[in-house]
C-alpha positions in Angstrom: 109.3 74.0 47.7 112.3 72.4 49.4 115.5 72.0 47.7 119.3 70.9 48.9 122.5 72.2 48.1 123.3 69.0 47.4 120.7 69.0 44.6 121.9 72.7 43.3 125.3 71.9 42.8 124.7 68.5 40.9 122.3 69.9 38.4 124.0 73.6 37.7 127.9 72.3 38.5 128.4 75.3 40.2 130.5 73.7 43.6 132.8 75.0 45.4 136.4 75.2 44.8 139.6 76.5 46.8 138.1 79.8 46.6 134.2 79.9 47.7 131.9 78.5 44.4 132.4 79.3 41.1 131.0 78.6 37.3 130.0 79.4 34.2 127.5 83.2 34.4 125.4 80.5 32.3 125.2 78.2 35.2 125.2 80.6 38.0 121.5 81.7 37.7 119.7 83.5 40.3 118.2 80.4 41.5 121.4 78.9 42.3 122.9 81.9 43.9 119.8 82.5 45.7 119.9 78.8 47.3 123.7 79.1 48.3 123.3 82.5 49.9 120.0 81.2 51.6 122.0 78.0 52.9 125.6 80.2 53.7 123.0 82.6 55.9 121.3 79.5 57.6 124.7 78.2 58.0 125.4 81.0 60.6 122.3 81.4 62.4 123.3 77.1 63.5 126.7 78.2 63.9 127.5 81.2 64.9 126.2 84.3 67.0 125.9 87.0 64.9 123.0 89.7 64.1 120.4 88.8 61.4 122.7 91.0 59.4 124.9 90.2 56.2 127.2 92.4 54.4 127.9 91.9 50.5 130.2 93.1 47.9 131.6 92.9 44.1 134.1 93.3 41.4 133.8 94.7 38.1 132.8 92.4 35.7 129.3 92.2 33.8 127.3 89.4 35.9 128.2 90.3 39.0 125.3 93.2 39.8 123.0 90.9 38.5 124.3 87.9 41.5 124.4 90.7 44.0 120.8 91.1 43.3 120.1 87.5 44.1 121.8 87.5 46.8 120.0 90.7 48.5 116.4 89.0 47.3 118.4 86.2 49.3 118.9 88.1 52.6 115.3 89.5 52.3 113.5 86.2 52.2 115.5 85.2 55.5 114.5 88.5 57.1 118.2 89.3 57.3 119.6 92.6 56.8 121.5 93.2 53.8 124.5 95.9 53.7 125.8 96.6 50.5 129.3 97.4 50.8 129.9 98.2 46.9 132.7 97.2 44.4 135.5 97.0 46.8 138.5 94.4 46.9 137.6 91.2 48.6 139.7 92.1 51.4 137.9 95.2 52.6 134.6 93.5 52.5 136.0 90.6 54.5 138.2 93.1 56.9 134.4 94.6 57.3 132.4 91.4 58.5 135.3 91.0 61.2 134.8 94.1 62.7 131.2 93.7 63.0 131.1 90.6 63.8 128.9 90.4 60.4 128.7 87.3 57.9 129.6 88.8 54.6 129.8 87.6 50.6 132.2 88.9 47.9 130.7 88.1 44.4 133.7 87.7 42.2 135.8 85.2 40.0 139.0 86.6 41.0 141.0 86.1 37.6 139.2 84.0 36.1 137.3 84.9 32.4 134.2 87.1 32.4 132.2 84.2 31.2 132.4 82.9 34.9 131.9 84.1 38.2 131.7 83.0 41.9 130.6 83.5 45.6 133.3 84.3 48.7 132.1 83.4 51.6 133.4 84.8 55.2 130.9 83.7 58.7 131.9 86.6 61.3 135.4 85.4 62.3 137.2 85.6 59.1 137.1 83.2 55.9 135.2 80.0 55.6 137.1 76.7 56.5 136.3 73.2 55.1 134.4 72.3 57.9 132.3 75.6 57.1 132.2 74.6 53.2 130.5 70.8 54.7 128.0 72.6 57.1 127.1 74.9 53.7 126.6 72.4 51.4 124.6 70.3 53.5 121.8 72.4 54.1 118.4 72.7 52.3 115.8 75.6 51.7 112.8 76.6 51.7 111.6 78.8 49.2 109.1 80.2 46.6 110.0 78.6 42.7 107.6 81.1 41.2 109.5 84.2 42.0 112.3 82.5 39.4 111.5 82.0 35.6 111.9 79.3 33.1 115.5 80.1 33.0 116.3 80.4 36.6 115.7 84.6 36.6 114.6 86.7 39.5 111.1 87.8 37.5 111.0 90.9 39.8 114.8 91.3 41.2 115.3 93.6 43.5 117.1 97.2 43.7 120.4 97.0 45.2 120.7 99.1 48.6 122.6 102.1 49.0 125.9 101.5 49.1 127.4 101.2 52.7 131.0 103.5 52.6 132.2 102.4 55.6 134.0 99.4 54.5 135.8 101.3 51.8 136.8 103.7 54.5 138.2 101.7 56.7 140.1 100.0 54.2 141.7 103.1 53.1 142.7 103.9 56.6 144.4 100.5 57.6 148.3 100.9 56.5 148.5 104.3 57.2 147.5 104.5 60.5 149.9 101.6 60.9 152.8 102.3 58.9 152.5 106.3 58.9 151.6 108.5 56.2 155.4 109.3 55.1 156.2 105.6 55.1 156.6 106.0 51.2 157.5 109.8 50.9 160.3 109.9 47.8 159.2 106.5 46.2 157.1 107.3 42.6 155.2 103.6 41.8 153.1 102.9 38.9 149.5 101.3 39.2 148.3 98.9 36.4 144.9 99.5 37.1 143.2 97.4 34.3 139.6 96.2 35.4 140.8 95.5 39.1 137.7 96.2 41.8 140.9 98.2 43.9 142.0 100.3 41.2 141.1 103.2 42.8 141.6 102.2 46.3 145.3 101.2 45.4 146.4 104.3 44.5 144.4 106.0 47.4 146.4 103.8 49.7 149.8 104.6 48.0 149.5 108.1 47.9 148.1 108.6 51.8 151.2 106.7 52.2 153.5 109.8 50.8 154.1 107.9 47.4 153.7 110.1 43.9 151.5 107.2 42.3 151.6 107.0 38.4 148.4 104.7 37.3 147.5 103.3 33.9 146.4 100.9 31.7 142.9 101.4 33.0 140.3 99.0 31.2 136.7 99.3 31.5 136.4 95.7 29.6 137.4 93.0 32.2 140.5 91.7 31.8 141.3 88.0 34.0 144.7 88.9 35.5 146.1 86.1 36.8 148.7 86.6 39.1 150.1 82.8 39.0 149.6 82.5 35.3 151.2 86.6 34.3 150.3 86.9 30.5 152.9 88.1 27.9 151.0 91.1 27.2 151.0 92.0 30.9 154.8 91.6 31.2 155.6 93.5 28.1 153.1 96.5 29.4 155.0 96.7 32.9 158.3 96.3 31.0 157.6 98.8 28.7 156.2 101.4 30.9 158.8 101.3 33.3 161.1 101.5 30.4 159.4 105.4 29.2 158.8 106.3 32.9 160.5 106.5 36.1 159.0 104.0 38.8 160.1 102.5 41.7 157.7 99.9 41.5 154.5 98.8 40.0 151.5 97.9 41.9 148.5 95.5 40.6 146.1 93.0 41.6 143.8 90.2 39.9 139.9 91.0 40.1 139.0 91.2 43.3 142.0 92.7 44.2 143.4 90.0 46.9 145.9 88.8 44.9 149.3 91.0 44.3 151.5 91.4 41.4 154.7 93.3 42.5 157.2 94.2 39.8 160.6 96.0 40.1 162.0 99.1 38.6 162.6 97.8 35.4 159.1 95.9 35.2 159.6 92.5 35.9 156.9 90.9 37.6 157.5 89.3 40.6 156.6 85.3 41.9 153.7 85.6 44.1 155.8 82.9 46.5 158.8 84.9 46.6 156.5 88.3 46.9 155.3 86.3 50.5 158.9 85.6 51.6 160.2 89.4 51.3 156.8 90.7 52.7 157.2 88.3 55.8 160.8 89.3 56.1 159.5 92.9 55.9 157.2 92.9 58.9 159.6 90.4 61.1 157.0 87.7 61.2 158.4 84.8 63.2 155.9 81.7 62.1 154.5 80.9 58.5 152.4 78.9 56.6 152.1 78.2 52.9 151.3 75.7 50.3 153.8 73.0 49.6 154.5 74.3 46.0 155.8 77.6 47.4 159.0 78.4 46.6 161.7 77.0 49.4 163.7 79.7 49.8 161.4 80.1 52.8 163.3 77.6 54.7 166.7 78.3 53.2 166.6 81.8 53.9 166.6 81.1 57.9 164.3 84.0 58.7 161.8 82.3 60.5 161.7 80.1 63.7 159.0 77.8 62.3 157.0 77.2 58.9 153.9 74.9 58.6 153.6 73.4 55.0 149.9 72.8 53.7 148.0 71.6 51.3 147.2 74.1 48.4 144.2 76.8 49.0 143.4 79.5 51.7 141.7 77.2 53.9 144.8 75.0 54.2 146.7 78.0 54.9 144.2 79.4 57.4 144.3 76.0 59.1 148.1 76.1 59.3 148.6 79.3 60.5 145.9 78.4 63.2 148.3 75.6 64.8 151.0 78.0 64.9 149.3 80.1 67.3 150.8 80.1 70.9 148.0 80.9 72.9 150.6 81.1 75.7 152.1 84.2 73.7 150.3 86.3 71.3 153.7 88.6 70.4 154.5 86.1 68.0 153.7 86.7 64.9 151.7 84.4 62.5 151.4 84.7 59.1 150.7 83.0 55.8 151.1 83.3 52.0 149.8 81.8 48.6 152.1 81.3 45.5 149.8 83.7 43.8 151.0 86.1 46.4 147.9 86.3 48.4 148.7 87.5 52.0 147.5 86.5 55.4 147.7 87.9 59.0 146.5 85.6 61.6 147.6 87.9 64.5 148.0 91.2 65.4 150.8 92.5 64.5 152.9 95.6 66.7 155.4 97.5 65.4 157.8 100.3 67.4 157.7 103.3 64.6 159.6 106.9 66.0 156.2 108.2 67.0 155.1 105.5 69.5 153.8 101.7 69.6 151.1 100.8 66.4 149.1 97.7 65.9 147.8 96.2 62.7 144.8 94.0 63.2 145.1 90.7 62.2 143.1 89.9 58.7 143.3 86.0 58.3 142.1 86.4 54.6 144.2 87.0 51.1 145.1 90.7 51.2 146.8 92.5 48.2 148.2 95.5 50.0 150.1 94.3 52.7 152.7 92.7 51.0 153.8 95.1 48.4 153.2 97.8 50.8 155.6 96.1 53.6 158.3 95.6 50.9 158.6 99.1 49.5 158.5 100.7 52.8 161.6 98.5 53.6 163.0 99.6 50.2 162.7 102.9 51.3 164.4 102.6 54.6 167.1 100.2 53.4 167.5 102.7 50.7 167.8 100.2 48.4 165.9 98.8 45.4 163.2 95.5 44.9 166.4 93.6 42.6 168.7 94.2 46.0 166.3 92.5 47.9 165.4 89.7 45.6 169.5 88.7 45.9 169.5 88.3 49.3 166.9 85.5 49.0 169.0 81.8 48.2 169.1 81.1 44.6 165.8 79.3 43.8 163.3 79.2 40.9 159.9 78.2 40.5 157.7 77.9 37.5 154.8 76.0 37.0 152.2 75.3 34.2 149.0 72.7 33.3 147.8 70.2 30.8 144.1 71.2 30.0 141.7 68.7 29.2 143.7 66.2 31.3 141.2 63.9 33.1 141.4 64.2 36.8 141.1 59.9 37.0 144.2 59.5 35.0 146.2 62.1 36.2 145.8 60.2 39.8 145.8 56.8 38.5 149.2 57.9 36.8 150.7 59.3 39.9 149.4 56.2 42.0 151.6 54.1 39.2 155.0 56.6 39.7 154.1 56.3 44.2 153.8 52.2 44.1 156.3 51.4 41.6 158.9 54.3 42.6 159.4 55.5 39.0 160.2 59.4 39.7 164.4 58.5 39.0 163.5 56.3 36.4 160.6 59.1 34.6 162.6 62.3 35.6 165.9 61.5 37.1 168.1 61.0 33.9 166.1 64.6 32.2 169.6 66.8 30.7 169.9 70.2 31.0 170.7 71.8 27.7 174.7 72.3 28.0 175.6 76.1 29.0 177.3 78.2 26.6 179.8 79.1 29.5 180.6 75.6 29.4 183.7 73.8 27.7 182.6 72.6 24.9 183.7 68.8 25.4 181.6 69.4 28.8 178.4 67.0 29.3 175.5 68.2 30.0 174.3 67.7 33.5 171.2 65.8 34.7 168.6 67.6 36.3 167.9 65.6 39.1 169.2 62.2 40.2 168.3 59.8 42.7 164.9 60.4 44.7 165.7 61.7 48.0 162.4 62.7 49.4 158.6 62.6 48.6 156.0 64.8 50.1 152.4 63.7 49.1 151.1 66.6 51.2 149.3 67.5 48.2 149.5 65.7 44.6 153.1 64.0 44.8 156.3 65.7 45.0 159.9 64.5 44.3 163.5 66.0 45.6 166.4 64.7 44.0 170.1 64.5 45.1 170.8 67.7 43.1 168.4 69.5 44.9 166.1 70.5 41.8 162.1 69.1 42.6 159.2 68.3 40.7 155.7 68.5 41.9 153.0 67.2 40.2 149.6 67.4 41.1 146.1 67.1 39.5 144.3 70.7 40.0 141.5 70.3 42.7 138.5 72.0 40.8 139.0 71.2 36.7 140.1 68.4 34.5 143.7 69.7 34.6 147.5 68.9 35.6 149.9 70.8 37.1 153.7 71.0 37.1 155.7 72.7 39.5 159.6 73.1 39.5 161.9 74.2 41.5 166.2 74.3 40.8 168.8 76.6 41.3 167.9 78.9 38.0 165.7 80.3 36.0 166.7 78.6 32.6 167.4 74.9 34.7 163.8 75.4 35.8 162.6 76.5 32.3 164.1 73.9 30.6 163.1 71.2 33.1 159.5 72.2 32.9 159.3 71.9 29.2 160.6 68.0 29.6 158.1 67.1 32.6 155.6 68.6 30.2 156.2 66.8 27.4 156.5 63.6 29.4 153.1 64.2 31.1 151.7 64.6 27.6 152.6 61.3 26.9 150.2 59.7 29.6 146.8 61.3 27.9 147.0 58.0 25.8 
């Protein structure tokens, strides 16, 4: 039978989001894996010259052996080769297509619940764009319905392959050969492993770097670690072991390991948008790119000659850093970040260390390592600590959160209302801070914001006022939810003005 993506996606609602597609394990039956891996690989035999050849990969949780089997049943009925990489962090796998020129898939749903899952794609150059995700979904397939049951189940699924080590290896290899293997000699940092694919990897890395690694927490239940969204429970098990042991740092990651949570001596987790800034500081990039809802210290800072704002999502970012690319000049360095501290190299990048010249190849995907890596190795020849760092940066503060359940029609309809009537002072602008206990006590409080003074509808619709503190809102891309973001000159001003954008956006469900 022929079917089309098209159809696929409409009847399972597994689509694709910011990330590659995603959905319920329910929904994500080996039918529909089967049909999206069948229609990625015939993707790249119109679009790209590669080898009948694909390279796949997975994290940890319970469904995902079970997609990877789809997905080599897949590659077999399109008389493709399929290399089976292992459980490895999205970025090794990805880091592995590139260098073989190979299409590859990462089955994961990052930090996302165990219930769900998804599919990563990369063609041979790197990560998928939106013009890739179009040429994807608009393909059909040929294929066999009776090797799937009732329920959308391989009846006969096939053995996974023996897994391929040389993508793990070569992992492993990339920041020591660049950065040396004393580049963390003297520094102890502790690893929250949890259910991370990289758990192991991380502290391989650390400790070919010269670090003494302390790891624990390990978890053999899947746990969604979200580096955007940190739970209590994870700040209280970084504060507390830092508290009973010495550390330097903590290292973790989300699922799939492309994501980085950073935290400082005493255990507080750092902002995945500040996390880019120090990392790009780190390795002297000159150009970056990064979602509009990123932290804008970036530009206050003054450490970089020029930064592309985007839209929010990796293919945004990958687009941006692409048009700040001189062609003319490939010494200047590109690079991109994510507010959930995901961290991208679109060029090379060469370094003068005591020992000679050494280049790190550019990986134009979300990468963990890099960034904490880059910012402890400058702790350690600053001879400072993380905290010293973070107070160079100019005083600003982001937090975010959602409204669940919030339909995506009203959420725009509502923001179309605030854009053509300009309601932002009147909605937001009179907002009070709480008055500070340093204050006198006859003192008023002061207003949050102000007058509008700019808008950026880049992506969703964001408002900077007088006093310098913005508001961002935006409906989410991929679910019925509504974002928040906030940005002022501290942490308890952006706390407190988060809680009264909340409770005002609650208002509009009615």
């Amino acid at each position: 039978m022929s079917v089309t993506m098209q159809e696929v996606m409409k009847q399972s609602g597994v689509a694709f989001g910011t990330s590659g597609a995603r959905g319920l394990v329910t929904a994500m039956t080996d039918r529909v894996c089967y049909v999206y891996a069948r229609s990625f690989i015939k993707y790249c035999e119109q679009s790209y010259k590669c080898e009948h050849t694909i390279a796949i990969a997975g994290d940890l949780r319970p469904s995902t052996e079970r997609i990877l089997k789809a997905l080599v049943k897949a590659g077999e009925d399109s008389a493709w080769k399929v290399v089976y990489c292992g459980r490895i962090p999205s970025p090794a796998i990805a880091l592995y297509g590139i260098d073989k020129a190979l299409p590859t898939i990462m089955v994961t749903g990052s930090h996302i619940p165990a219930d769900r899952n998804g599919i990563k794609f990369n063609h041979p150059q790197g990560e998928i764009s939106k013009k890739d995700e179009q040429g994807i979904v608009s393909q059909s397939v040929e294929f066999d319905e009776s090797i799937f049951d009732a329920t959308g189940m391989l009846k006969d699924a096939p053995a996974l392959p023996a897994v391929e080590m040389e993508a793990e290896e070569n992992y492993l290899k990339r920041y020591p050969e660049f950065f040396g293997t004393k580049a963390l000699s003297g520094l102890t940092i502790g690893v929250y492993q949890h259910s991370a694919v990289g758990r192991d990897i991380v502290v391989k890395v650390l400790e070919s770097l010269g670090a003494t690694v302390k790891p624990f927490a390990r978890s053999e239940t899947f746990i969604p670690v979200d580096t955007e969204a940190i739970r209590k429970e994870d700040e209280e098990l970084a504060r507390d072991f830092a508290h009973k042991d010495f550390v330097d740092a903590i290292f973790s990651t989300d699922g799939d390991s492309d994501r980085p949570l950073l935290a400082d001596d005493a255990g507080m987790w750092l902002r995945g948008d500040v996390l880019g800034i120090l990392a790009a500081q780190a390795l002297h990039i000159k150009r970056i790119a990064t979602p509009v809802s990123c932290n804008t210290s970036l530009e206050k800072c003054g450490s970089f000659e020029k930064i592309c704002r985007t839209r929010i999502g990796s293919p945004y970012v990958i687009a941006g850093m692409e048009s700040l690319v001189d062609a003319n000049d490939p010494s200047i360095s590109v690079a991109g970040y994510e507010a959930n501290g995901g961290f991208l190299l679109q060029t090379n990048l060469t370094r003068k260390f005591e020992d000679g010249t050494r280049t790190l190849p550019a990986l134009p995907t979300r990468d963990a390592l890099l960034p904490m890596i880059a910012v402890m190795v400058r702790v350690r020849e600053e001879r400072m600590c993380v905290v010293d760092l973070l107070r160079k940066l100019p005083k600003r503060f982001t937090v975010s959160d959602r409204l669940k359940e919030f339909p995506t029609e009203i959420s725009k309809a509502k923001l179309a209302e605030i854009r053509e009537q300009k309601l932002g002072h009147k909605l937001f602008g009179t907002l009070a801070a709480k008055p500070s206990k340093f204050a006198p006590k006859d003192s008023a409080p002061k207003p949050f914001h102000g007058e509008v003074v700019a808008i950026d509808e880049t992506d969703g619709y964001r408002m900077e006022f007088d006093s310098g503190d913005i508001v961002h809102l935006r409906p989410s891309g991929n679910a019925p939810e509504f974002r928040c973001y906030v940005e002022t000159e501290s942490k308890e001003r952006s706390a407190e003005l988060l809680e009264g954008c909340l409770k005002i956006m609650e208002g509009w469900r009615k």
